[in-house]
C-alpha positions as CSV (number, residue, x, y, z in Angstrom):
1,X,114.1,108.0,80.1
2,X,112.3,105.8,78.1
3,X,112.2,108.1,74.8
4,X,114.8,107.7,71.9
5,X,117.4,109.4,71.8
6,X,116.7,112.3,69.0
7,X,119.8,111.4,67.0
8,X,118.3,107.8,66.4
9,X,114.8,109.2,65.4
10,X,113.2,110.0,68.7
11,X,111.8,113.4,69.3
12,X,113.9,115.7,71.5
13,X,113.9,116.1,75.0
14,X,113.4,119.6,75.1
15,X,110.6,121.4,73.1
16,X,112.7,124.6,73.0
17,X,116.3,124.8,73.2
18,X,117.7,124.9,76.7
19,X,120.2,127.5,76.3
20,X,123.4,128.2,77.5
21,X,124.3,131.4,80.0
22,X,123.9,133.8,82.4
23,X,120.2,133.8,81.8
24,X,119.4,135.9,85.4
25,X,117.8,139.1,84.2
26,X,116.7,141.8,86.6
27,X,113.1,142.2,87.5
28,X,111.1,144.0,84.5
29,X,110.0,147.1,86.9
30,X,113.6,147.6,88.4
31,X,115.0,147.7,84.6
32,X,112.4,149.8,82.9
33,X,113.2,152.2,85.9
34,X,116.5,152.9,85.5
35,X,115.9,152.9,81.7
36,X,113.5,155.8,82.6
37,X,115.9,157.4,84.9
38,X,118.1,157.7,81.4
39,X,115.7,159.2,79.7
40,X,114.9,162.2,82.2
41,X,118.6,162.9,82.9
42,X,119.1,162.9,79.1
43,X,122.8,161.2,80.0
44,X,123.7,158.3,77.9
45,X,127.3,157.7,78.0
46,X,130.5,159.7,78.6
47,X,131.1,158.1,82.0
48,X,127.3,159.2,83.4
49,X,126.3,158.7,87.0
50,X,125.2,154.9,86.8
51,X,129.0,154.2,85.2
52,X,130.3,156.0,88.3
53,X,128.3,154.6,90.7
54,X,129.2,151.2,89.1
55,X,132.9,152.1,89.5
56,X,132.7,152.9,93.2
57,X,130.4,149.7,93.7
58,X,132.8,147.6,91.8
59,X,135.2,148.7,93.7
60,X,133.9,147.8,97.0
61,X,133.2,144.5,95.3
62,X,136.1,143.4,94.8
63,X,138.5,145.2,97.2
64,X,140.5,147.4,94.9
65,X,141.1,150.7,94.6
66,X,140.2,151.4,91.5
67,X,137.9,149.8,88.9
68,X,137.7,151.3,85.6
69,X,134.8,149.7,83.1
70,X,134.6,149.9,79.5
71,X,132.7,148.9,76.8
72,X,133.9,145.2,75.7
73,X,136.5,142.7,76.7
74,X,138.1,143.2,73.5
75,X,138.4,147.1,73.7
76,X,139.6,146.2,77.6
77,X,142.4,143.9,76.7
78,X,144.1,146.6,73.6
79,X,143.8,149.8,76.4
80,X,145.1,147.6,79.4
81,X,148.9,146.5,76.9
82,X,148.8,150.4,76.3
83,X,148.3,151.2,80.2
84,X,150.8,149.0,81.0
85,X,153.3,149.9,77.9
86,X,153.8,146.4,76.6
87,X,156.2,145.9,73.7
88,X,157.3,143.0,71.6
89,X,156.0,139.5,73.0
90,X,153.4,138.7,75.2
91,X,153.8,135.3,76.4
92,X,149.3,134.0,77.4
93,X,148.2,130.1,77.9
94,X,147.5,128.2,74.8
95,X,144.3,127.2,76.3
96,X,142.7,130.3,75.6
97,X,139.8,132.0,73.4
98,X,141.4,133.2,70.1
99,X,140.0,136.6,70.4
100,X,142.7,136.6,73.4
101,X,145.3,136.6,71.3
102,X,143.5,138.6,68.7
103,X,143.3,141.5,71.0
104,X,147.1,141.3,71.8
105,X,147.4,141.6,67.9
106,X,145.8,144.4,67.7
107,X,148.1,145.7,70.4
108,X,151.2,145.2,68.4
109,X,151.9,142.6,70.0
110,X,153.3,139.0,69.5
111,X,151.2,136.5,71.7
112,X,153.3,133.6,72.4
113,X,151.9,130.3,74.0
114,X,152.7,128.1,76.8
115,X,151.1,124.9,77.5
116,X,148.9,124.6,80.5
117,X,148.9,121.7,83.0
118,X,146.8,118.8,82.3
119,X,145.0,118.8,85.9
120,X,145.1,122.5,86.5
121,X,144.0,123.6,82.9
122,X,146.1,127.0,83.5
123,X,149.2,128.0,82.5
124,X,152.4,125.6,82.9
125,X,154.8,128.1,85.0
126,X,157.3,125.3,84.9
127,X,157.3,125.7,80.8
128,X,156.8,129.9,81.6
129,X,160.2,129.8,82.7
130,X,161.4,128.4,79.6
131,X,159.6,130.6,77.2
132,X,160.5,134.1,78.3
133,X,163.0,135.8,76.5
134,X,164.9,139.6,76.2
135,X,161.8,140.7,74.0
136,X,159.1,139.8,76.4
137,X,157.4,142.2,78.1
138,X,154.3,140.7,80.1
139,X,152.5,137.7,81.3
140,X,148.5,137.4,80.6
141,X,147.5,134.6,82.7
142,X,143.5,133.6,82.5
143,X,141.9,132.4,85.3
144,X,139.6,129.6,83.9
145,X,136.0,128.0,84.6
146,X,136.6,129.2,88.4
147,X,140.1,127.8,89.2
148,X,143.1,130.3,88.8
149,X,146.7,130.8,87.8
150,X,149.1,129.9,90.2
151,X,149.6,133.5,91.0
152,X,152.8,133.2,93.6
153,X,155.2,131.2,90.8
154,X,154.2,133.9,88.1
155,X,154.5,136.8,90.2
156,X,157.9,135.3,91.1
157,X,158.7,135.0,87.1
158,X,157.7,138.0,86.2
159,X,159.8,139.8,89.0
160,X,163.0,137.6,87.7
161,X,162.6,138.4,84.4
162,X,161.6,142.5,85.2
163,X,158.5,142.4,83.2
164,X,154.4,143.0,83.8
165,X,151.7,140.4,84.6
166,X,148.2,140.5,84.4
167,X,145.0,138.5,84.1
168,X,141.9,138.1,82.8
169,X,139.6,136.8,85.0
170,X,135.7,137.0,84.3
171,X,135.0,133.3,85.7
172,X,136.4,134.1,88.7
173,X,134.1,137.1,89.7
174,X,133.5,137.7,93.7
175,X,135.7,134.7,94.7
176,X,139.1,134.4,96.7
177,X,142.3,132.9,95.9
178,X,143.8,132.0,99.4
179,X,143.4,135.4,101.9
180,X,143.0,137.5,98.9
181,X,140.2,138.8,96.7
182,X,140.6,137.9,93.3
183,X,141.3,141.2,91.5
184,X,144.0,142.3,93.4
185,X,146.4,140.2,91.6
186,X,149.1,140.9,89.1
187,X,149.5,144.5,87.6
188,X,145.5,144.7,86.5
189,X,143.0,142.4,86.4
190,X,140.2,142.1,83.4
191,X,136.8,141.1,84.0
192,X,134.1,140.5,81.4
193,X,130.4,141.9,82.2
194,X,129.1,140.1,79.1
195,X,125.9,139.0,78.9
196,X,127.0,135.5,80.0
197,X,128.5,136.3,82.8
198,X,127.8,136.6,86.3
199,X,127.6,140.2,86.5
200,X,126.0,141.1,83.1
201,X,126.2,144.7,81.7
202,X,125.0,143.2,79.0
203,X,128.5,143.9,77.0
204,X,131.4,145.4,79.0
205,X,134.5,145.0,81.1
206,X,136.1,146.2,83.7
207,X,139.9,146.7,84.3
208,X,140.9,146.6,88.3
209,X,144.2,147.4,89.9
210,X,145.2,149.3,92.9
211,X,148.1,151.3,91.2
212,X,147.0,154.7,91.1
213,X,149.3,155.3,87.8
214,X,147.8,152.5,85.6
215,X,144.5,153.6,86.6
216,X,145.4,157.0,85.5
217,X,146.3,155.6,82.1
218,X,143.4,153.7,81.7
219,X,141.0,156.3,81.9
220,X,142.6,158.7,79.6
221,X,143.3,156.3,77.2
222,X,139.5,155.0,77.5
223,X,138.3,158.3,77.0
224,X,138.4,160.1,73.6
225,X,140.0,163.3,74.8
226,X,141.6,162.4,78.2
227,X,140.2,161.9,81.6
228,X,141.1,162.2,85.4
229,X,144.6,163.4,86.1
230,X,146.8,164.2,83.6
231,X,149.6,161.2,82.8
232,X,151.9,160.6,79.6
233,X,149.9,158.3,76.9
234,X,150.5,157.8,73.4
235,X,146.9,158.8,72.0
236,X,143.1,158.1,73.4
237,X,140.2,155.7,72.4
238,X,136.8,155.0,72.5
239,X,136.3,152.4,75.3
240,X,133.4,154.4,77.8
241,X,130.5,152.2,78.7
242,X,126.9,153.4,78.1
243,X,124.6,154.4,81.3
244,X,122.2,151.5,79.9
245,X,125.4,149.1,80.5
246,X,126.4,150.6,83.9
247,X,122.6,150.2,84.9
248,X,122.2,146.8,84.1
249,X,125.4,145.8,85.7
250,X,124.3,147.5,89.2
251,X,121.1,145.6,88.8
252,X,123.1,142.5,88.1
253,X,125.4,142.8,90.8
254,X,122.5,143.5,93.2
255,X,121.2,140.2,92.6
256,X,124.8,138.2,92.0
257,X,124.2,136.5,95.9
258,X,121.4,135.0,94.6
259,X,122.2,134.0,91.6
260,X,125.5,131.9,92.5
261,X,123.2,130.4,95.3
262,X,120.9,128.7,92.0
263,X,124.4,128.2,90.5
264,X,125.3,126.1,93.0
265,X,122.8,124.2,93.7
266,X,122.4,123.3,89.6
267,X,126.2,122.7,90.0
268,X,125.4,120.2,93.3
269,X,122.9,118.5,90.9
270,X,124.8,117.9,87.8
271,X,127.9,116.4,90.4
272,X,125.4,114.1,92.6
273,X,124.6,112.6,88.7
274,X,127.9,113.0,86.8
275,X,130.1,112.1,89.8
276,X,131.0,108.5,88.9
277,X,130.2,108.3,85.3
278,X,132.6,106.1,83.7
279,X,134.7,108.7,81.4
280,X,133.8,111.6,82.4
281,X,135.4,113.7,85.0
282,X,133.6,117.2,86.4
283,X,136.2,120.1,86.3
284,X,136.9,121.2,89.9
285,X,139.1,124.6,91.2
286,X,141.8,123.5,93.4
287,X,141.6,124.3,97.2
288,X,142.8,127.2,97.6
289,X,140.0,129.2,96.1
290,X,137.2,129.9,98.4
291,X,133.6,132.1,97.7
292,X,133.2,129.9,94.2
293,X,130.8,132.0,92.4
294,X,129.6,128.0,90.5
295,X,129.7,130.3,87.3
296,X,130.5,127.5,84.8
297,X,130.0,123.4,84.4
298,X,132.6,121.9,82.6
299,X,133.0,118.3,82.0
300,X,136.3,116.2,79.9
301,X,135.3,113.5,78.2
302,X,137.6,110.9,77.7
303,X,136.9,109.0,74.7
304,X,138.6,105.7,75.2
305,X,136.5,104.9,78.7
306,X,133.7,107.3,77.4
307,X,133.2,104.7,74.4
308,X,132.4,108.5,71.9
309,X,134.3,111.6,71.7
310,X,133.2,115.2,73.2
311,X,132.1,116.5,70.1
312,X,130.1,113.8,69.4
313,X,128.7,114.0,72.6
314,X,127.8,117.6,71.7
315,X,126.1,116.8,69.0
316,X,123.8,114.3,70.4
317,X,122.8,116.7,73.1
318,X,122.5,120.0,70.4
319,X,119.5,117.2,69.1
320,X,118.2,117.0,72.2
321,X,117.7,121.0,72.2
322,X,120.1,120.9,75.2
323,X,122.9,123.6,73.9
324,X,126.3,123.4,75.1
325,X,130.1,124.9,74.7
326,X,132.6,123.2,73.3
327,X,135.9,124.9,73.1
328,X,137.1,124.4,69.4
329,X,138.1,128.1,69.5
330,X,140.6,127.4,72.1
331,X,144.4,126.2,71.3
332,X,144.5,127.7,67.8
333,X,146.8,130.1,66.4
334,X,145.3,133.5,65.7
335,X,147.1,134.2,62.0
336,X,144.9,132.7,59.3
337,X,144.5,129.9,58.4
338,X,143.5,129.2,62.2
339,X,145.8,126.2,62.8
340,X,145.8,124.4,65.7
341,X,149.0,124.5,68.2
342,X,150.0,121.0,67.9
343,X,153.0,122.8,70.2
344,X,151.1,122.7,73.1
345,X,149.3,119.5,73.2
346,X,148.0,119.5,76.9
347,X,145.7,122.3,75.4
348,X,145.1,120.7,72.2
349,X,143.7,117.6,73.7
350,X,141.8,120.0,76.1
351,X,140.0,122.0,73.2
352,X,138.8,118.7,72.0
353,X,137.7,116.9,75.5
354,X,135.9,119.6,77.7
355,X,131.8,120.2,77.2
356,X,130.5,123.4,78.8
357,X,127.2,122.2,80.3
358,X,124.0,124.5,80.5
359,X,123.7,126.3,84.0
360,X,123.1,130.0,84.8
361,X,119.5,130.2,83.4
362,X,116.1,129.8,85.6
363,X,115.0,127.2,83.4
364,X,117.5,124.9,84.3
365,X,115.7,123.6,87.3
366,X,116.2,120.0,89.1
367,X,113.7,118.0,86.6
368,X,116.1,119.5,83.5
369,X,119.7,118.5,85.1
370,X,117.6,115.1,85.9
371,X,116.6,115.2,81.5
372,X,120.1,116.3,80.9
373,X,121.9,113.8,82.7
374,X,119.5,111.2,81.6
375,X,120.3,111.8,77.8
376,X,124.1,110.8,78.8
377,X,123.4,107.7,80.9
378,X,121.4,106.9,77.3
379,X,124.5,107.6,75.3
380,X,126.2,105.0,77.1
381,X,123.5,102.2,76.9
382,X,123.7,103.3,73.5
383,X,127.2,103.4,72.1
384,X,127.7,101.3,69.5
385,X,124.7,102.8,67.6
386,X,125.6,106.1,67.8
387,X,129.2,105.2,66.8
388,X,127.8,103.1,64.0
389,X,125.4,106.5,62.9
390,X,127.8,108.9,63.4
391,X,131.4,107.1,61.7
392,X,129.0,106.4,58.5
């Protein structure tokens, strides 16, 4: 790249922001169709025949018996602690979005944090057994950037201790944790079908499990007078997805083969660049998980071989039009004034090291991984500048 880099008066890379996402939209003629389809049945939400078709797709999908959608992640996470009955604490990795813990909140629950590993980035199940005490009631383990749990040694826990686990898992969507589906794991599993994500509803979740009674729960607490077979709840909510939502997701998940195939090969190309870049290491799920959907990039910066730290890094590329994640909304603690959990410093230095890099859009073809890339090998010819700049 012969340009300047933006931040020292160049002009940027990109003309438009590059941005970052699950940018695969269905074709225009297969959308506008099943908006039309809406229309003439004059059925719009109230679990419609595209959110039950979803359901039974989903289903399929993921090899569960049941797979219950609603409308958000948030609205997912309060009905699945009712479903399952939680009280008191629930003990959830400190590397985690704060709305995680905010949901469990508005639960009435406690969330309390355990530090993840270092290498692993989940939960620390070695520290897990430390933390649980007579007024815990669950484990909500998040399966991260493609990697997961180690889902034998909290199973084990959570038997030992007589108490529920679940997970959310939305970045691990269609792949498999040794011989089994991920899904299938845990009490239920939560699944974001966000916008972002690789099955985009535009908005929405969906809850699986193959317990017939949670399932039960689920949907009469999702619905706003009860739903399916009668069970014992303690009051209903508002949590149905819209037919436009279960329509988009079936057009989604229609094209999800195709769309991890360009996620991988944009992942392929950012590792062939990235591999051996002094101070900087490319997150990578362990082994045992197989059918990687390539869903998310994420990189850890180390400052001291790096020669700058992650969020300056960010910065630089945000100049460049290149728009990343960084994860400053992880490792904090969800009561006001949003302090950070200097008790779990594995996910405190995490929060502050990992870059989410752009994938998951059709713009983000070879020639922009190549621009991308290109920007950070400039960084480093360009350090002590950019320190000097940016520590005025």
């Amino acid at each position: 790249m012969s340009k300047q880099l933006a931040l020292l008066g160049g002009n940027p890379v990109f003309e438009k922001s590059l941005n970052q996402g699950q940018g695969y939209l269905p074709a225009w003629d297969k959308f506008t169709t099943m908006i039309d389809g809406i229309f003439t049945r004059k059925y719009y939400t109230n679990h419609g025949p595209l959110s039950q078709k979803l359901e039974k797709e989903l289903s399929y999908f993921f090899g569960v018996k049941h797979s219950i959608c609603m409308t958000n992640t948030g609205i997912g996470l309060m009905i699945a602690a009712k479903a399952l009955d939680l009280k008191g604490k629930v003990v959830m990795p400190a590397f985690s979005h704060i709305s995680l813990s905010q949901a469990v909140i508005w639960a009435g629950l406690k969330p309390i944090f355990c530090d993840v590993k270092k290498d692993t980035f989940h939960i620390d199940t070695d520290l897990l057994n430390t933390i649980i005490d007579n007024d815990t009631s669950a484990v909500l383990g998040v399966n991260l950037f493609g990697g997961t749990c180690d889902f034998e040694s909290i199973e084990n826990i959570a038997s030992k201790f007589s108490i529920k686990h679940y997970y959310l898992s939305d970045d691990a969507i269609g792949e498999q944790y040794k011989k089994n589906k991920i899904s299938n794991f845990g009490n239920l599993e939560i699944f974001s079908l966000h916008e972002s994500k690789l099955i985009n509803a535009t908005d929405a979740c969906v809850i699986t499990t193959n317990d017939d009674f949670i399932a039960a729960r689920l949907r009469n607490i999702r619905s706003s007078y009860g739903s399916g077979p009668p069970v014992p709840i303690a009051f209903t909510g508002n949590g149905r997805m819209s037919e436009v939502q279960g329509g988009m997701a079936l057009l989604s998940l229609e094209d999800s083969n195709n769309n991890i195939k360009l996620n991988r090969e944009v992942v392929e190309l950012y590792e062939s660049y990235l591999r051996n870049k002094e101070g900087i290491s490319i997150y990578e799920p362990g082994s045992f998980v197989s059918n990687r959907n390539y869903h998310r990039l994420i990189i850890k910066v180390d400052e001291s071989e790096f020669g700058i730290s992650a969020a300056k890094l960010s910065r630089i590329l945000y100049a460049e039009n290149i728009i990343v994640n960084t994860f400053t909304n992880y490792a904090l603690n969800p009561f006001l004034p949003f302090n950070s959990l200097t008790t779990a410093p594995n996910a405190l230095d995490l929060s502050q090291s990992l870059i989410e890099l752009p994938i998951g859009n059709k713009e983000i073809t070879k020639p922009a991984v190549e621009k991308i890339c290109d920007v950070i090998n400039q960084v480093v010819l360009n350090i002590n500048k950019i320190n000097n700049l940016l520590n005025d």
